[in-house]
C-alpha positions as CSV (number, residue, x, y, z in Angstrom):
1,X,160.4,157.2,46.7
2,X,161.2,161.0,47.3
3,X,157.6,161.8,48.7
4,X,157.3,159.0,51.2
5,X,155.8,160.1,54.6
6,X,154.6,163.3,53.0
7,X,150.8,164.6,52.8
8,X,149.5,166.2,49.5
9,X,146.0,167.8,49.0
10,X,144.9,168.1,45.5
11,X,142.1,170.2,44.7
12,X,140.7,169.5,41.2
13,X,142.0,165.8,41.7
14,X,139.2,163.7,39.9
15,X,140.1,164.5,36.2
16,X,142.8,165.4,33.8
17,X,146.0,167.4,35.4
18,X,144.9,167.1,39.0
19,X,143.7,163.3,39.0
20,X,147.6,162.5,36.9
21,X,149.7,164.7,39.5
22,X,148.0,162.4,42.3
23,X,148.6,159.5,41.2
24,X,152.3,160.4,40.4
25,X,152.9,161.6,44.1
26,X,151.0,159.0,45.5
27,X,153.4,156.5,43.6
28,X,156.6,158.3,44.8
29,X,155.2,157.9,48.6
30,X,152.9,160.6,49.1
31,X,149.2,160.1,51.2
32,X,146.8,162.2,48.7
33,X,143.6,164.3,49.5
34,X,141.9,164.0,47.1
35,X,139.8,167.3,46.7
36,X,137.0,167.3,43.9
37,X,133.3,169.1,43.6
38,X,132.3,165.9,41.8
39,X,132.8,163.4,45.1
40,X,132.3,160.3,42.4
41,X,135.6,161.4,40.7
42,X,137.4,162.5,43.4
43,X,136.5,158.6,45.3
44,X,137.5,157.4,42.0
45,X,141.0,159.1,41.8
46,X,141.4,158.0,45.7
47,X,140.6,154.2,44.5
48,X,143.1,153.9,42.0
49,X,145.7,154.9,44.3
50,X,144.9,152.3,46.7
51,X,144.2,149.8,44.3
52,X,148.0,150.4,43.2
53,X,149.4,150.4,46.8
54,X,149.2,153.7,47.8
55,X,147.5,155.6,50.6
56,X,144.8,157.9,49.3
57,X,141.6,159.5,51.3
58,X,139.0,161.4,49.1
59,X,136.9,164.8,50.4
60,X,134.1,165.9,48.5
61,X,135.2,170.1,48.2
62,X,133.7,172.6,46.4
63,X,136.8,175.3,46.0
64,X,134.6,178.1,45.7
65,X,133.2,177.4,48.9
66,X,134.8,178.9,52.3
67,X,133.1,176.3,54.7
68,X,134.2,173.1,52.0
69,X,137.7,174.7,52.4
70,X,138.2,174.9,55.6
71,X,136.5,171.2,56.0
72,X,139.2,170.1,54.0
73,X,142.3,171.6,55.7
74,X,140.7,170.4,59.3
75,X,139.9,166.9,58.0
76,X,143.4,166.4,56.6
77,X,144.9,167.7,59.6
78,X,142.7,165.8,61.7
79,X,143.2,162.4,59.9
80,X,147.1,162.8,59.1
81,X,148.7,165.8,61.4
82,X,150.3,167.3,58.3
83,X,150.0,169.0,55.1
84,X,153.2,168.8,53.5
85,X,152.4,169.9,49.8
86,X,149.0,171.4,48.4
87,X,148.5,171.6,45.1
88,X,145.9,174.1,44.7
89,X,144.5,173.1,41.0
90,X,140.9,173.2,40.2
91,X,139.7,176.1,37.8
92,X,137.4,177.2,35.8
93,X,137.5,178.1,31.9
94,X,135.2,181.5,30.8
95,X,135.8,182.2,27.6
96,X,134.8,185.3,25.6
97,X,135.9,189.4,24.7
98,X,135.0,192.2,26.7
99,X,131.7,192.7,25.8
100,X,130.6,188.7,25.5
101,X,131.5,188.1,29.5
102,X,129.3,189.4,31.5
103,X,130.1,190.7,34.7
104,X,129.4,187.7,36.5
105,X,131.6,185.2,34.6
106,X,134.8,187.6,35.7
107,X,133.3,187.1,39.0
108,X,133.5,183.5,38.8
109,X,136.8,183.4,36.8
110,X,138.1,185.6,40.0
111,X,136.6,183.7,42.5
112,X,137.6,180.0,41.3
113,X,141.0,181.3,39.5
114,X,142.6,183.3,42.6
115,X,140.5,184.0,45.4
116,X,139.9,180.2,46.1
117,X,144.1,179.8,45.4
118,X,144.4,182.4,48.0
119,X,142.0,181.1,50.7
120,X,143.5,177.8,50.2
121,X,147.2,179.1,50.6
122,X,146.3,180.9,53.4
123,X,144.7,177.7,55.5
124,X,147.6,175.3,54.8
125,X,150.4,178.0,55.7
126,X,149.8,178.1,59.6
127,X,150.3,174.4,59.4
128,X,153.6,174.5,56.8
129,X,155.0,177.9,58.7
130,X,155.2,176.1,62.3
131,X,156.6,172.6,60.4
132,X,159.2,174.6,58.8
133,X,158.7,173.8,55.1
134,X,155.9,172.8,52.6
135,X,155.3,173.2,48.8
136,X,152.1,174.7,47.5
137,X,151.6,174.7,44.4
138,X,148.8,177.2,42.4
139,X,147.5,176.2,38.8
140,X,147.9,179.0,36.6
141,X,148.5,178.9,32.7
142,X,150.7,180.2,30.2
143,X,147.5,182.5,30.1
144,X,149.5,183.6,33.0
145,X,152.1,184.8,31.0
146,X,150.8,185.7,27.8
147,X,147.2,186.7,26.4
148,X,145.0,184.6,25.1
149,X,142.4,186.1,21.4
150,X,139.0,186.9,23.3
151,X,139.6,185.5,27.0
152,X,139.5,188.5,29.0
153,X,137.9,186.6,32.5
154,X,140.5,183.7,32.0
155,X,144.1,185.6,31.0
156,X,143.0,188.0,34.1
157,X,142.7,185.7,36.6
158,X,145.7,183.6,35.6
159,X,147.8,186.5,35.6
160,X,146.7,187.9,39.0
161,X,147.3,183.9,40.4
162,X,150.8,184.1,38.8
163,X,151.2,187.6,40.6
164,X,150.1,186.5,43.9
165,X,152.5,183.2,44.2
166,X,155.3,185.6,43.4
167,X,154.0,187.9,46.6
168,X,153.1,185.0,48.7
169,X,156.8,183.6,48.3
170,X,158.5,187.0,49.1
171,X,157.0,187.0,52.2
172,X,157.1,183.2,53.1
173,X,160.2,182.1,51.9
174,X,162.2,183.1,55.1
175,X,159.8,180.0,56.6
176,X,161.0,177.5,54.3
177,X,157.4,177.5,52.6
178,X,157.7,177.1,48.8
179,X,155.2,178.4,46.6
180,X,155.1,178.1,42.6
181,X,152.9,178.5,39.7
182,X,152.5,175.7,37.3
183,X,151.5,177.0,34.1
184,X,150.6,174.5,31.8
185,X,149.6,175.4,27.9
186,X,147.4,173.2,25.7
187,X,147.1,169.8,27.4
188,X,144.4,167.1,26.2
189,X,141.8,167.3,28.8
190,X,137.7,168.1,28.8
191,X,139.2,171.6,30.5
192,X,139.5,172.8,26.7
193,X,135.8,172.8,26.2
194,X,135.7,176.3,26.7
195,X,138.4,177.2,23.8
196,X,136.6,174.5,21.6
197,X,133.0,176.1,21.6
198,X,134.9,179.7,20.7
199,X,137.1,177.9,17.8
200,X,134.3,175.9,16.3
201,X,135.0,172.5,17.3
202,X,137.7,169.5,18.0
203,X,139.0,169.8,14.2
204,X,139.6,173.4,14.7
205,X,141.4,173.2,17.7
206,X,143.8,171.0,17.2
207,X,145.1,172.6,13.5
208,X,145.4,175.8,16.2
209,X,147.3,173.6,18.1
210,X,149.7,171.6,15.0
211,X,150.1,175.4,13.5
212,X,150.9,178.0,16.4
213,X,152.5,175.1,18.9
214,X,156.4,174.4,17.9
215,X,156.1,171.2,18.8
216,X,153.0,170.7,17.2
217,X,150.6,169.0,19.6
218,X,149.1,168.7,22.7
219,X,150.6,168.0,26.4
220,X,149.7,164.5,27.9
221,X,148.6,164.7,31.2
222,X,151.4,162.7,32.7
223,X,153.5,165.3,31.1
224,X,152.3,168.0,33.2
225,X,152.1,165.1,36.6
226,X,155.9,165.2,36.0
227,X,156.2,169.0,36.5
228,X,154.3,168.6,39.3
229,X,156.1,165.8,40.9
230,X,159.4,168.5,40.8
231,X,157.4,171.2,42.5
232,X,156.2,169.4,45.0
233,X,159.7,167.6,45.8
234,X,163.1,168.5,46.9
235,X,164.3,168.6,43.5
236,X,162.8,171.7,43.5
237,X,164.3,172.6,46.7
238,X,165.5,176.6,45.8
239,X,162.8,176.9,44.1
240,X,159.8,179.8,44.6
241,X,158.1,182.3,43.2
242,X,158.5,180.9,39.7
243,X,155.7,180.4,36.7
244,X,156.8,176.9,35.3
245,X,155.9,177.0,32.0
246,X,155.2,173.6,30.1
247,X,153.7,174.4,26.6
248,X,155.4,173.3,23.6
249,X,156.8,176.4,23.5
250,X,153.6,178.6,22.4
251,X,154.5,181.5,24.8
252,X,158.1,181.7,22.6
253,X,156.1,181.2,19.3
């Protein structure tokens, strides 16, 4: 198992990408935290791991909250006396042009997309910087590295997360701390609700998603879990500053 002995915290981990990429470390050795606003799923996520032999504690965390964040880097420390990976996951989905988000939903899409990335990032790395090595890893999008029609809050904020993994691990890398960017594209989770609504429903979507996607369909979860399962490992081990793009090759289309 090439995660065995190793702690990963998972932010976002009760549903979709976060809740597959924690049970795929936890069954390659890892001890998940697993981090969700909704404690019910996060417990739930933390229950199937241990129910399939692996080590799991859940922590109810609100990402866009400074005290749940710092609960959440002392409690892991406190329980385990490590944080070996963090995968920094949970976002939030505004959709809309210009003049249809207001300026509070860019706040939120700023606050949840990078600024809760960046407080996370920067409570882990004491503890990564004096072990000598660590793996964070920051959900973006391929909205990181294209544009999305009429999602000015979202394609922002997952640009400036892609940006500020690429500064982090320029400045980091010289402590053997890793830091990448996943960047998943269209991948069949309740995150899409957002894109839904603006396209007029399921139907819509996913002829969007057959017509403009090369490979014509969405990502499975467990698709993106594998992606994850690299960054986090050794297999990934000269690996930083880099936007892994998984999306059927829409950003290419």
């Amino acid at each position: 198992m090439i995660l065995e002995g190793r702690v990963a915290i998972v932010t976002g981990a009760g549903s979709g990408i976060g809740r597959a990429g924690a049970l795929m470390m936890a069954r390659e050795g890892a001890t998940i935290i697993s981090a969700d606003r909704d404690s019910a799923a996060g417990e739930a996520t933390a229950e199937a791991i241990t129910a399939a032999g692996g080590r799991a504690q859940a922590i109810q965390t609100d990402v866009g909250d400074d005290a749940a964040q710092e609960r959440l880097i002392a409690e892991t420390m406190a329980a385990h006396g490590r944080i070996d990976i963090l995968h920094s996951h949970a976002g939030v989905q505004v959709e809309g042009a210009l003049e249809q988000v207001d300026p509070d939903g860019m706040d939120l899409s700023w606050q949840i997309n990078v600024r809760a990335h960046f407080r996370l990032a920067r409570l882990a790395m004491p503890h990564m910087r004096a072990a000598g090595k660590g793996s964070i890893i920051v959900t973006s999008s391929n909205s990181g590295v294209l544009y999305d029609h009429e999602m000015i809050a979202y394609a922002t904020s997952k640009h400036a997360a892609v940006a500020m993994v690429k500064q982090i691990a320029i400045d980091y890398g010289k402590y053997g701390v890793r830091i990448n960017a996943l960047c998943p594209g269209w991948v069949d989770t309740p995150f899409n609700d957002a894109f839904t609504r603006q396209m007029g429903g399921r139907e819509a979507l996913q002829a969007y998603v057959r017509d403009k996607i090369p490979m014509g369909r969405f990502a499975a979860p467990d698709e993106i879990a594998e992606a994850i399962l690299f960054l986090a490992s050794d297999r990934s081990s000269f690996m930083t500053g880099h936007a892994l793009v998984i999306d059927g090759g829409e950003c290419i289309a």
